[in-house]
C-alpha positions as CSV (number, residue, x, y, z in Angstrom):
1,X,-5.1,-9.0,-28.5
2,X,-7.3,-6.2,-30.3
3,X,-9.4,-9.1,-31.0
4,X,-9.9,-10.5,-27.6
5,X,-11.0,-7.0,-26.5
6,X,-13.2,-7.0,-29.3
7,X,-15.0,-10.3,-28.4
8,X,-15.2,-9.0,-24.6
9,X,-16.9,-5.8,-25.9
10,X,-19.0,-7.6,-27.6
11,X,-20.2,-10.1,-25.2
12,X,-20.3,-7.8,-22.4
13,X,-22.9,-5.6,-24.6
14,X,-25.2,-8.3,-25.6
15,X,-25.6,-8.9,-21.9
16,X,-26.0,-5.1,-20.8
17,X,-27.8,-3.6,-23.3
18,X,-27.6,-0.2,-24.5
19,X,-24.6,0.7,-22.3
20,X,-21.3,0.4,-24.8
21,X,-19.8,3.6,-23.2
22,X,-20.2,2.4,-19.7
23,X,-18.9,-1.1,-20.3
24,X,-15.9,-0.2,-22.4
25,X,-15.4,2.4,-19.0
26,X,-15.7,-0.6,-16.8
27,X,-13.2,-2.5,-19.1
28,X,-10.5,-0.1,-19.4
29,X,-10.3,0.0,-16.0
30,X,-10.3,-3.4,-15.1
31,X,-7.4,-3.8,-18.1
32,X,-5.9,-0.3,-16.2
33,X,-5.4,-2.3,-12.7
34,X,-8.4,-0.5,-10.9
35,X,-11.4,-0.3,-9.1
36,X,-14.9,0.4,-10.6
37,X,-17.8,2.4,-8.6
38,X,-21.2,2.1,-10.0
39,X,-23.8,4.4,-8.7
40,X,-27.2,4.1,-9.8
41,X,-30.8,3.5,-8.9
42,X,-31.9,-0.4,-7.5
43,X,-32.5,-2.6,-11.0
44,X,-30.4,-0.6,-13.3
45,X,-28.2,-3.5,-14.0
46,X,-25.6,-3.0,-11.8
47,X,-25.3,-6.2,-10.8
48,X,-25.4,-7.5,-14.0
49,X,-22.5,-5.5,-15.5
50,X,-19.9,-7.2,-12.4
51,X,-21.6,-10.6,-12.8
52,X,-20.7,-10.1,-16.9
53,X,-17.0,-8.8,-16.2
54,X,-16.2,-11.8,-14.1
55,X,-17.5,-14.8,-15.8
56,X,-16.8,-13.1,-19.6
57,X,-12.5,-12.4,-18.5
58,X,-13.0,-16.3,-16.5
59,X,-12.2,-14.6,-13.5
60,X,-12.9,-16.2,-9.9
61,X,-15.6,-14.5,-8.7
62,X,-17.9,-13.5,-5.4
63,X,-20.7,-11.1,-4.7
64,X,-20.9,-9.9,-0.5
65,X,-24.4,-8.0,0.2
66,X,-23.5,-4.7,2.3
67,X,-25.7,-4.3,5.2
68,X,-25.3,-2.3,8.6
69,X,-25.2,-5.1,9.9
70,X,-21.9,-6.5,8.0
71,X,-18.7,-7.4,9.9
72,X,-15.1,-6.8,8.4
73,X,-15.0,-10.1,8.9
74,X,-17.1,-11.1,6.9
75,X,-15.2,-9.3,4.0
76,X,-11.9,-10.6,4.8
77,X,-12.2,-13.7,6.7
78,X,-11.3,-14.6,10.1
79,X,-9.0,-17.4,12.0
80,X,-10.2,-19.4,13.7
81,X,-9.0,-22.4,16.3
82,X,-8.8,-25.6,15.1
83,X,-8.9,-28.1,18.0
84,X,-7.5,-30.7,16.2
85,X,-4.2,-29.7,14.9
86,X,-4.4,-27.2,17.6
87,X,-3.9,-24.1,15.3
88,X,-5.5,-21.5,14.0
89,X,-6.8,-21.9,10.7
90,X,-7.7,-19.2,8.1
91,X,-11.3,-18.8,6.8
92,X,-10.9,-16.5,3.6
93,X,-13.4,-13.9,3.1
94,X,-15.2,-13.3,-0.1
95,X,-12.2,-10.6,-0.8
96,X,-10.1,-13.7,-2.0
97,X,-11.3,-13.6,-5.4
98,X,-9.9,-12.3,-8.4
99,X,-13.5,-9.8,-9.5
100,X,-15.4,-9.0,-5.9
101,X,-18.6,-7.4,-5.9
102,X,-19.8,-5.3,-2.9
103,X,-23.3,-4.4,-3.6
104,X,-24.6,-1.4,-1.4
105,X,-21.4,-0.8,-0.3
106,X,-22.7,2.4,1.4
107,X,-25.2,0.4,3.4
108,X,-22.4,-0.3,5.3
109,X,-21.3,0.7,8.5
110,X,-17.7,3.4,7.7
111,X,-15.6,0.6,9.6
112,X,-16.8,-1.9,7.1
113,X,-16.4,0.1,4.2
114,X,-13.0,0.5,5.6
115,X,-12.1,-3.2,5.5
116,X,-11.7,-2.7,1.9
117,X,-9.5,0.0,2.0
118,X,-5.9,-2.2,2.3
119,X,-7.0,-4.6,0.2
120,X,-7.8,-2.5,-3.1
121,X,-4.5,-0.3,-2.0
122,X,-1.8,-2.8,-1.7
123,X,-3.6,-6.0,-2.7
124,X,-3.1,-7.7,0.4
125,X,-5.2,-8.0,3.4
126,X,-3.9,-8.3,7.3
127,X,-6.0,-10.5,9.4
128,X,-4.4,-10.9,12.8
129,X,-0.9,-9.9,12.0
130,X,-0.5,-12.0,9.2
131,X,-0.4,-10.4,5.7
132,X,-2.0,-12.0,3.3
133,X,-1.6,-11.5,-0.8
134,X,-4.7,-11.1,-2.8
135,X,-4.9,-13.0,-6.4
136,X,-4.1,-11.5,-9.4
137,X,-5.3,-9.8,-11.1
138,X,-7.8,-7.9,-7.8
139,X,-10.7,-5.9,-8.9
140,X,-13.2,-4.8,-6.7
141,X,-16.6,-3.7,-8.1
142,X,-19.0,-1.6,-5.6
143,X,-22.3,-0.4,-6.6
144,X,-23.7,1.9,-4.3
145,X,-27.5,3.7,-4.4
146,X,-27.7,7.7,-4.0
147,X,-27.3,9.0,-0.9
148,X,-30.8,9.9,-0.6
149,X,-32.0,6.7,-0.1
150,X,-33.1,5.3,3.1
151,X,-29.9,3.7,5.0
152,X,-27.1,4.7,3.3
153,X,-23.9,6.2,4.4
154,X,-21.8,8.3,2.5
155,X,-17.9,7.1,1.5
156,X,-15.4,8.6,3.4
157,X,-13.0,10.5,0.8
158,X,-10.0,8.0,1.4
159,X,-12.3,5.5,-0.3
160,X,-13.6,7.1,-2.9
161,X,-10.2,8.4,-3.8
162,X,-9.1,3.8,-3.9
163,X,-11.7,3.6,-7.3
164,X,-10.2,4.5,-10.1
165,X,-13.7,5.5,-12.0
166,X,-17.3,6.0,-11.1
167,X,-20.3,5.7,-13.5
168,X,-23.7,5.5,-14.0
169,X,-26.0,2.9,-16.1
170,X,-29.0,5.5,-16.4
171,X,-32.1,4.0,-18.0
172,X,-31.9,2.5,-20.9
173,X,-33.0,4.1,-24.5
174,X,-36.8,2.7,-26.1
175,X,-35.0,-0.1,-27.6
176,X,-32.6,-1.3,-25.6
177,X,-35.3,-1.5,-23.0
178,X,-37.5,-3.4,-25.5
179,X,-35.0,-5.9,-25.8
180,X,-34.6,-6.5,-22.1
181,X,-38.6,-6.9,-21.6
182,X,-38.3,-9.5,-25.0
183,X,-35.6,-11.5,-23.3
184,X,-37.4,-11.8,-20.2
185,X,-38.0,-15.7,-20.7
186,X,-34.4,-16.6,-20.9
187,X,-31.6,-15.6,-18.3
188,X,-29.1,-14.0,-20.6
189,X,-26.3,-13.9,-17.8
190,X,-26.5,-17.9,-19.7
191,X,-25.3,-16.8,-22.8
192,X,-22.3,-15.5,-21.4
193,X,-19.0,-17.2,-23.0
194,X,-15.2,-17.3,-21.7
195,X,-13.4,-15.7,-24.1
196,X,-10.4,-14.8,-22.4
197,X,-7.8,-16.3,-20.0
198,X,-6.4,-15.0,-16.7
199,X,-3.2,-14.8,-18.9
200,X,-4.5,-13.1,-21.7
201,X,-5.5,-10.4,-19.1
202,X,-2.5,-9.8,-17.1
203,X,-0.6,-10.0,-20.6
204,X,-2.7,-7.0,-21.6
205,X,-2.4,-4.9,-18.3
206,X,1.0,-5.4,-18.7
207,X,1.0,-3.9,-22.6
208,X,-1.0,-1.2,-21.2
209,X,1.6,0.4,-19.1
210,X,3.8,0.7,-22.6
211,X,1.2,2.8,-24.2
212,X,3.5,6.1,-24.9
213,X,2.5,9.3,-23.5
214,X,4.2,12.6,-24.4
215,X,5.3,15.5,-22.7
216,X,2.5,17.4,-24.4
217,X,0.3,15.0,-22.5
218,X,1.3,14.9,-19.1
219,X,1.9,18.5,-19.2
220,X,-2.2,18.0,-20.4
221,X,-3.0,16.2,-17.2
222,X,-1.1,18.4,-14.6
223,X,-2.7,21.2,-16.0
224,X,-6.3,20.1,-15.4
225,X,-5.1,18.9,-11.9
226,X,-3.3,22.0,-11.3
227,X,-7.1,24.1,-12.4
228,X,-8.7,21.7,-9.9
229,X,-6.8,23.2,-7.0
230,X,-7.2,26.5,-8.1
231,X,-9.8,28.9,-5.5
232,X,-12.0,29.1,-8.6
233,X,-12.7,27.0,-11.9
234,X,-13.4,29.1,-15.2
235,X,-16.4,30.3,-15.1
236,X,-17.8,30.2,-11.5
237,X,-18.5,33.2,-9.4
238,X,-16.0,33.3,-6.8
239,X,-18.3,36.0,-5.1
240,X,-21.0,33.7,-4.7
241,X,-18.9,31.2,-2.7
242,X,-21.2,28.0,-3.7
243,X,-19.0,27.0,-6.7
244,X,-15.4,26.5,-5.4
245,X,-13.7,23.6,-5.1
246,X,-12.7,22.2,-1.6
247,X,-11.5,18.9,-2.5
248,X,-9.5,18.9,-5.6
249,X,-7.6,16.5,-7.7
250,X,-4.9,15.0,-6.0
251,X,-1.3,13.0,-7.5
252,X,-3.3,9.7,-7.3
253,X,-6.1,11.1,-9.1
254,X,-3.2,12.0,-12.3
255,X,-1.9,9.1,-11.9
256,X,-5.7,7.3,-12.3
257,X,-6.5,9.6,-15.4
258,X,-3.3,8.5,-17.1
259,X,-4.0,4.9,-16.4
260,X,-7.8,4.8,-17.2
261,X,-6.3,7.2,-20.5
262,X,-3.6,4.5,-21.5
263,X,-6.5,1.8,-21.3
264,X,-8.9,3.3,-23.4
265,X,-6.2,4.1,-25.9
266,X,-5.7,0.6,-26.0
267,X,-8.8,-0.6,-27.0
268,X,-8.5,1.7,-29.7
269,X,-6.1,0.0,-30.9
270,X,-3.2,2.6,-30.7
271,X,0.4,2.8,-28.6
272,X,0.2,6.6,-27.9
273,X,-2.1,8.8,-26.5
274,X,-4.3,11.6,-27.5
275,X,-5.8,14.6,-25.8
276,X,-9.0,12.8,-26.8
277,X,-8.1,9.5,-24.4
278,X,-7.9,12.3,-21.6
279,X,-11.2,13.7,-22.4
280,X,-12.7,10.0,-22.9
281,X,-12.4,9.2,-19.2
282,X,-11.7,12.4,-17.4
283,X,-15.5,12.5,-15.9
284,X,-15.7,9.1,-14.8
285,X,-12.4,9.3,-13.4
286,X,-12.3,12.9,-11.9
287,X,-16.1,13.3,-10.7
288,X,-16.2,11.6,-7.3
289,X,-13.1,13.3,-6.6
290,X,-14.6,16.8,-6.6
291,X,-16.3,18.5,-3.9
292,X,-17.6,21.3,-3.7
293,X,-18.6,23.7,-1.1
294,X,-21.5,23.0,0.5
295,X,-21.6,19.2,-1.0
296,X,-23.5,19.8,-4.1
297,X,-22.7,16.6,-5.6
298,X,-25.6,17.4,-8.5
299,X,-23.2,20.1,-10.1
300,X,-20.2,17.6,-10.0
301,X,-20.5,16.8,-13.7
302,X,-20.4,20.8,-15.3
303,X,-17.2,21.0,-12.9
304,X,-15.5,18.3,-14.7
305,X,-16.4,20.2,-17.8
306,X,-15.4,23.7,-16.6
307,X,-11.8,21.7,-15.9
308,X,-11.9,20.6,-19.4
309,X,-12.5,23.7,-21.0
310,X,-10.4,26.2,-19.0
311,X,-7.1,23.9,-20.0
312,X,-5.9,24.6,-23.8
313,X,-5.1,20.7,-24.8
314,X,-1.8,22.5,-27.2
315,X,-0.7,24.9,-24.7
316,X,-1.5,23.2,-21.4
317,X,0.8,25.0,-19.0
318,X,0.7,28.4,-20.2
């Protein structure tokens, strides 16, 4: 198997170029069961990254623009009358595929965004009365622009809290960004080669959740939840009242850490955990779970790292 990750990495890369932290990030947690957030700028690749993940894994795929004008309807389908067998018939939604990309997902109206909620929860969608199972395996990929932009409404925390990671493309380095101009007479999403089967993947999901973790390390994780919901972080000013934490991590988000963790240790090739795994993944996992006062999203990242260094990774509890 450490080979067919290898090849994914590897294909993935040559297609988003310059990125090989974010798109082992977006594999482990596709191979950790979750849901992937990716907040950036329009024409940072976004896009590009989802479009990779489904057609390199051979995964079904479908792409639903957001826009305030979007019905959850039009996410999950609708029944509709057929006159004649005179019954109702189901018209799936685009949320019947195995990868589903909602681009702009915060151009959508809160009830919209909200159709998704069930779905990347239990895996299953209800569409008048009748519950419906999702394939397997379900990943849903959003991309989202910053909330500054024209048109955009902000994720309630009940959704943010469904993905399991959020990162960021950024711009790529002199090079990498030389080779995207060089390749612009060829569309590289062409290249891309199925190198992996549906069964292949749920094979490794499944291997994944047998990756060992010690005492040592869960202890690691509560710990750094348990600073989260502390009135102050390490560091901060608790007299200046702009740098505590109102929304902290919750069980979900330990149980996403240790997930996304198992993952990348996985791709590493290993069975067993390291503090290191932890560290790996703890800002893509944790940042769009914090909050602090006064919504000063911009500071988000040194709280993750405040977290990180007020917990001692041998004594994590004491």
């Amino acid at each position: 198997m450490q080979n067919v990750i290898k090849n994914i990495l590897i294909e993935i890369e040559s297609i988003v170029l310059g990125k090989p932290n974010e798109c082992r990030l977006a594999v482990a947690c596709l191979l950790a069961k979750g849901h992937l957030l990716i907040e950036d700028l329009p024409g940072m690749g976004k896009t590009t990254l989802a479009h990779t993940l489904a057609e390199t894994l051979n995964l079904s795929y479908q792409r639903t623009q957001f826009t305030s004008d979007l019905l959850p309807a039009d996410v999950v389908g609708i029944s509709i009358f057929n006159t004649d067998i005179k019954q109702f018939e189901l018209h799936k939604g685009p949320i019947f595929n195995q990868v589903v990309l909602a681009d702009e997902i915060n151009r959508a109206s809160p009830k919209t965004q909200s159709a998704l909620l069930e779905a990347m929860e239990e895996k299953q969608v209800s569409i008048d009365g009748t519950t419906h199972l999702l394939p397997e395996p379900f990943f849903v990929i959003a991309t989202q622009n910053p909330l500054f932009h024209a048109g955009t409404y902000p994720l309630p925390e009940s959704q943010l809290d469904r993905f399991m990671m959020r990162i960021s493309l950024g711009f790529p380095d002199v090079e990498a960004e030389k080779n995207i101009l060089l390749s612009l007479s060829r569309d590289r999403t062409k290249a891309i080669e199925n190198i992996n089967s549906r069964e292949d993947l749920l094979v490794m999901q499944q291997e994944i959740e047998k990756v060992h973790a010690s005492e040592v390390i869960i202890e690691y994780i509560i710990a750094l939840c348990h600073v989260s919901r502390g009135q102050t972080v390490k560091g901060f000013d608790n007299e200046a009242g702009n740098k505590i934490l109102c929304r902290p991590l919750s069980p979900r988000a330990g149980k996403a850490l240790l997930g996304a963790a198992k993952a990348w240790a996985f791709i590493d090739n290993r069975d067993f955990l390291k503090p290191d795994d932890i560290k790996a993944v703890f800002s893509s996992v944790c940042e769009h779970r914090l909050e602090l006062s006064g919504h000063e999203r911009g500071d988000n990242n040194s709280v993750s790292q405040q977290i990180l260094q007020a917990v001692d990774v041998l004594n994590p509890l004491s």
